[in-house]
TILO-743458 format. One record per residue: x, y, z negated of N, C-alpha, C in turn. Coordinates in steps of 0.05 Angstrom, whole numbers, plus 5000, padded with zeros to 4 digits. Example, Ala and Ser with C-alpha at 12.3 -4.5 7.8 and 13.67 -1.06 7.14 Angstrom:
<pts>
526448864844524649104844526449344844
525749554858527349794857525850014843
</pts>
This chain:
<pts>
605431565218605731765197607231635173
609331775164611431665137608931875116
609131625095606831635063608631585047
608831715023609531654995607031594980
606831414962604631394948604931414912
604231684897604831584864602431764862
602431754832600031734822599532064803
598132174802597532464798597532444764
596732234755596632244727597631994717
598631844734600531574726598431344741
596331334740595431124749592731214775
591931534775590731544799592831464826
590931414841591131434869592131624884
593731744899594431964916596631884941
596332054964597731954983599432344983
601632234994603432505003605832505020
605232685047607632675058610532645054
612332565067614132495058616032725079
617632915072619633075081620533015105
622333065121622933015142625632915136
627133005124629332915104629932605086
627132625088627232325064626432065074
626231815065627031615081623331535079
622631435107620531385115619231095092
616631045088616030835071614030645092
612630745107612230565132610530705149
610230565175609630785205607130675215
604430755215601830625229603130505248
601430295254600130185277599430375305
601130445325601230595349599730545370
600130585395598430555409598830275413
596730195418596129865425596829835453
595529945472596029815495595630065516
597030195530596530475538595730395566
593530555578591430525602589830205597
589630125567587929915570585529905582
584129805603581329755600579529605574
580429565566579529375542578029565520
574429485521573129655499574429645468
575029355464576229305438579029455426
580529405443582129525443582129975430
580630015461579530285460579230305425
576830155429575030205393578130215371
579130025369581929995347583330225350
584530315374585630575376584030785364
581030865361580431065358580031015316
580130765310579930715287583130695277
584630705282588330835284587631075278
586931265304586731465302584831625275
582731475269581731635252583631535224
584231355224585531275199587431435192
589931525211591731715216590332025207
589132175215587232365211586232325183
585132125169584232185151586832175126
589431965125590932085115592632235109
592232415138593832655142593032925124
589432855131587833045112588133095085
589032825073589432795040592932895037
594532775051596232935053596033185045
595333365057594633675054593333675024
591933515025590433594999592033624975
593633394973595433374957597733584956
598833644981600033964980599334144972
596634154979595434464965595734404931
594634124924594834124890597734114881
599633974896601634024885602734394884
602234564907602634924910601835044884
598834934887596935044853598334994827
599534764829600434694805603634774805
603334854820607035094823606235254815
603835464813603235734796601335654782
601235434769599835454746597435384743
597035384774592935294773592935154785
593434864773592834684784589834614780
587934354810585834374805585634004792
582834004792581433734774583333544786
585333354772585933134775583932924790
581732934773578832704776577832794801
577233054804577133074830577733044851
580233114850582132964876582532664891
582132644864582532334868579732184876
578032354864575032214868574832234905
575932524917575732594942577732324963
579932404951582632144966580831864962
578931804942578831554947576631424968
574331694966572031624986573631725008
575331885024575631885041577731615055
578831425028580931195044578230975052
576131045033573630795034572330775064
572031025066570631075092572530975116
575830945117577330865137577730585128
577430485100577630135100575030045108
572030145110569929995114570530055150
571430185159571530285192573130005197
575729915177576929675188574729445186
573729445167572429145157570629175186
568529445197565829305212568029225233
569929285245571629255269573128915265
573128875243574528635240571428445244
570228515223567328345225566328175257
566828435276565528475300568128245313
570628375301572728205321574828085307
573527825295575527695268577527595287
578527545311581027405320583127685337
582527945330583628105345586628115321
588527995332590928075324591828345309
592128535326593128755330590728905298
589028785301586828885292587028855262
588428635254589528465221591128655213
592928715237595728825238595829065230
593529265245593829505233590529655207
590129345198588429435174590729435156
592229225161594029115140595629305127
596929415156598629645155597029965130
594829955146593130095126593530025092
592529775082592729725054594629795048
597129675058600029705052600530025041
599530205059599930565054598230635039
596030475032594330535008594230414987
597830324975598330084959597129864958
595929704970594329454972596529224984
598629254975600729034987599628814978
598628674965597928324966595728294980
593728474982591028474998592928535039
594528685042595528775063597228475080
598128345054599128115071598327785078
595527895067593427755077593127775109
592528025115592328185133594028055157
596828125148598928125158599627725175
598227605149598927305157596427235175
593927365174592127325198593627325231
594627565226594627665251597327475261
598427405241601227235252600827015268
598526825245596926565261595226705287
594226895292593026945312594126985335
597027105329599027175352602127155335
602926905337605326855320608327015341
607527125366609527235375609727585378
608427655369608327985350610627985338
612428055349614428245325614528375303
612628545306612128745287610628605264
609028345262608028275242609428115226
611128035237614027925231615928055212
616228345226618128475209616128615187
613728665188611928715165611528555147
611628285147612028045123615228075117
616628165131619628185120619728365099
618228635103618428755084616428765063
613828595062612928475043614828285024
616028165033616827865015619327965013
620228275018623128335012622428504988
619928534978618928684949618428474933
616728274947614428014925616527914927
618027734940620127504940617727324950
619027074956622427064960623027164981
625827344972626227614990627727335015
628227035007629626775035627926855055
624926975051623226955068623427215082
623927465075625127625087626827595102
629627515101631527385116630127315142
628627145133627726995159626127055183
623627285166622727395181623327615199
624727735187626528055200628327805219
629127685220630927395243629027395266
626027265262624627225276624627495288
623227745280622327935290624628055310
626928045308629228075321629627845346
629027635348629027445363626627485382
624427555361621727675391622627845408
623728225394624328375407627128425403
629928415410631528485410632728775410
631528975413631229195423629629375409
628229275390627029515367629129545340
629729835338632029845315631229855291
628229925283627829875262627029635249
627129465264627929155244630929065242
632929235254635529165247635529345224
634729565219635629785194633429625169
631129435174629729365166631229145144
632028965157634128725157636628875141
637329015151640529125139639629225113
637729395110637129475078636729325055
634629025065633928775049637428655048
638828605065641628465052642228655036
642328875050644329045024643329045003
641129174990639429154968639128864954
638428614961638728374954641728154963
644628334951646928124960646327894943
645427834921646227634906644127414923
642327444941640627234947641727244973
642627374993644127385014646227185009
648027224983650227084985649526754984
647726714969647226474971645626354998
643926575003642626455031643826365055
646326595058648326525079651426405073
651226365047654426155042655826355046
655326665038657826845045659227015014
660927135017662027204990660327594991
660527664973659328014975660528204996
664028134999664428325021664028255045
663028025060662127855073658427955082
657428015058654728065063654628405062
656128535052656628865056657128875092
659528745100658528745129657428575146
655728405140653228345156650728605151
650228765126648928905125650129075147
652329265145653729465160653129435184
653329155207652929095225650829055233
648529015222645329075221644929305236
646229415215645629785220646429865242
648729865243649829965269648929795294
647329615295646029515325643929645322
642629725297640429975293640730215307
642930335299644030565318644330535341
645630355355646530275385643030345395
641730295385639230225394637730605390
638530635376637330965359638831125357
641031235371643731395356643731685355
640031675356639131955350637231955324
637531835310635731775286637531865264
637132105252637632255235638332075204
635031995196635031805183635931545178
636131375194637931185205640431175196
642431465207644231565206645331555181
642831655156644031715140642731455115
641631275131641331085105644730865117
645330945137647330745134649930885124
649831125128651931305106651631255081
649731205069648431235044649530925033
650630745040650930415047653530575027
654730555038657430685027659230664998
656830794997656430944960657030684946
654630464952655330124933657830044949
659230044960660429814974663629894958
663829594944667029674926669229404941
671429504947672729784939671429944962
671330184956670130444965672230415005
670230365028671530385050671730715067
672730895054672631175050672731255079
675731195094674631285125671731255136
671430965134668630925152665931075139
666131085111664431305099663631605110
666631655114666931945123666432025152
667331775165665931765198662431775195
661731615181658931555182657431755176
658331985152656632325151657332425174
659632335185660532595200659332535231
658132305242655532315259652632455248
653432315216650432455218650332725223
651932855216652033175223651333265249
652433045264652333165297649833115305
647532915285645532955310643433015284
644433145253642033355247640233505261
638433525243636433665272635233905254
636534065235635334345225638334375200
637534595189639734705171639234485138
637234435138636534375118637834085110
637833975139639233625144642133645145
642733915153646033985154647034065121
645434175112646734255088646633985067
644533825075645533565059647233405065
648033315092651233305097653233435089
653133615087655133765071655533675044
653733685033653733545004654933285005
654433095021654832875031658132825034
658732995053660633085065663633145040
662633355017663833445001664533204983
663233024975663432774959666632644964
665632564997668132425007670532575009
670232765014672732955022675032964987
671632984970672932904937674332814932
673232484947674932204941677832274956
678032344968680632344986682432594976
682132674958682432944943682433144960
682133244979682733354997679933594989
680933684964678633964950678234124965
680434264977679734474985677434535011
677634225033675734215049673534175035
673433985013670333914988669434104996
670934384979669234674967667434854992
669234815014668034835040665834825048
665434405045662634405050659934515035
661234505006659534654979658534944990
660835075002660635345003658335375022
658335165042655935145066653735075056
652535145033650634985026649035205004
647235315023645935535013642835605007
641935305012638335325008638035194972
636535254957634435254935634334974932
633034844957632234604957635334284948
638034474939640234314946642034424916
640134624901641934694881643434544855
641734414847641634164834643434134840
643633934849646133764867648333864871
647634104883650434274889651934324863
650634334847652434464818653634244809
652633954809653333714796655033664817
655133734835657933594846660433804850
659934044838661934294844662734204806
660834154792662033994770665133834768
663933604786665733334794667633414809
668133624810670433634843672133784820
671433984807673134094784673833974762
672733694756674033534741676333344757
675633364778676933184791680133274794
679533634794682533724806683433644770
683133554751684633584736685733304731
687333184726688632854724686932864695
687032494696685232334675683032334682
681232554703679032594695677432334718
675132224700674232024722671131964727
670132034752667432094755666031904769
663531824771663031614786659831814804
659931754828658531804851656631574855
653731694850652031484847650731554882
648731334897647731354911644131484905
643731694918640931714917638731744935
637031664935635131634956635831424972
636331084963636530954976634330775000
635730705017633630565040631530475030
629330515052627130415044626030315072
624430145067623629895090621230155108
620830025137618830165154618330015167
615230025176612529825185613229895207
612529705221612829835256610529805269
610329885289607229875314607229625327
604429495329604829295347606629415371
607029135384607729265420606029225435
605429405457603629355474603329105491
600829125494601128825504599828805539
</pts>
């Protein structure tokens, strides 16, 4: 399950779905081991499972308060929160008796950890996370989960290294290459030094990240479009490959809603290349509520643009964001 986590009054607690559109913030702990015989095992899965379930439930909850508070009636802040918090308590004490019972179960560190992590507890979570590493230092996934710990806390060197490792366990999972490619991009100035490379040097090692991400995923929507999204920073502006990179994502959108933000997407570059008249095109394709904003600010920019002198700068938004992965079965 992809979680956003902010706070209802700035510093409560709340969990909330995250769009289908928008970039994932990290993914439970999956199935552990499918036709295990193993009671332990069994038990961890059904404590996944309820864990999953119970933040799915707050989820909702938080939808409905956010609906209410679209017409005006919104309900008790304190309440909500009082509800979201006994219901995360009841799924962290489910980890603790399971850990209690089975302090060397790997998988078991792995996906409490994963838990804190989605219930903001990142320094308590990579506790978690470094159990299970010493317990089973050849887990991938706990690998690329300290990557994206120490690609927030620092030292992001340790990121580097770990998203290395985790790629070296499994070769073949894409989201530690999109994992990896977001920490270079987002951190060049420690890249450059880590790897003796200059910035356009580390723009495509990021690029190349990505795209073994896709080789691996080249149906991942999202994916698709955090490496389109790469673009936007990278100077001087590499405008073909930009314009290639929306224009897959288009082909494997998966609703109108993902299409019309390519379009938007779409219209930017077409900008850069002055080539307006296709811009207005994609503008014109772009007909939901949820895109108006945007649409106006860039039907703005395209009309300043047809006029000389005029000079606009195209910021990136909704940039990459790191995702937890599932153990692998074992």
């Amino acid at each position: 399950m992809n979680r956003l986590f902010a706070g209802i009054l700035g510093t409560a607690l709340t969990v909330s779905a995250v769009a289908a559109a928008e970039k994932p913030v990290s993914v439970k702990p999956a199935s552990i081991a499918a036709g295990t015989d193993s009671a332990e095992d069994k038990e961890l899965e059904q404590v996944m499972a309820d864990d999953d379930a119970a933040l799915a439930e707050v989820d909702q909850w938080i939808q409905h308060n956010n609906e209410l508070a679209a017409k005006g009636a919104r309900g008790s802040d304190a309440e909500l929160n009082r509800r979201i918090r006994a219901k995360i308590d009841v799924v962290r004490q489910r980890y603790q008796d399971f850990l209690h019972r089975h302090p060397d179960s790997a998988d078991g560190h792995l996906a409490y950890g994963t838990f804190l992590n989605d219930t903001g507890n990142e320094d308590l979570a990579v506790v978690e996370y470094e159990m299970s590493r010493k317990l089973n230092p050849t887990n991938p996934a706990v690998w690329n989960n300290l990557g994206n710990y120490y690609g927030e806390a620092s030292p992001v060197t340790n990121a580097f290294a770990d998203y290395t490792r985790a790629i070296e366990l499994d070769p073949k999972e894409p989201v530690y290459y999109q994992n990896f490619a977001t920490t270079v991009y987002l951190y060049r100035k420690d890249a450059k030094e880590f790897y003796h490379i200059n910035e356009s040097q580390v723009f495509d090692k990021a690029l190349d990240l990505y795209r073994q991400a896709i080789r691996l995923d080249p149906t991942n929507f999202t994916l698709a479009t955090d490496y389109a999204e790469s673009y936007y920073g990278i100077k001087p502006l590499r405008t073909n490959d930009a314009l290639m990179s929306w224009t897959n994502a288009m082909t494997i959108a998966r609703d109108e809603l993902e299409r019309e933000g390519v379009h938007i997407h779409l219209a930017r570059w077409k900008m850069i290349f002055g080539r307006y008249q296709e811009a207005r095109g994609h503008l014109d394709a772009v007909t939901n509520a949820f895109y108006e904003k945007m649409k106006n600010r860039v039907q703005r920019t395209l009309e300043q643009r047809e006029h000389p002198g005029t000079n606009d700068v195209i910021a990136v938004t909704n940039p990459p964001v790191l995702t937890n992965a599932a153990p692998p079965a074992k």
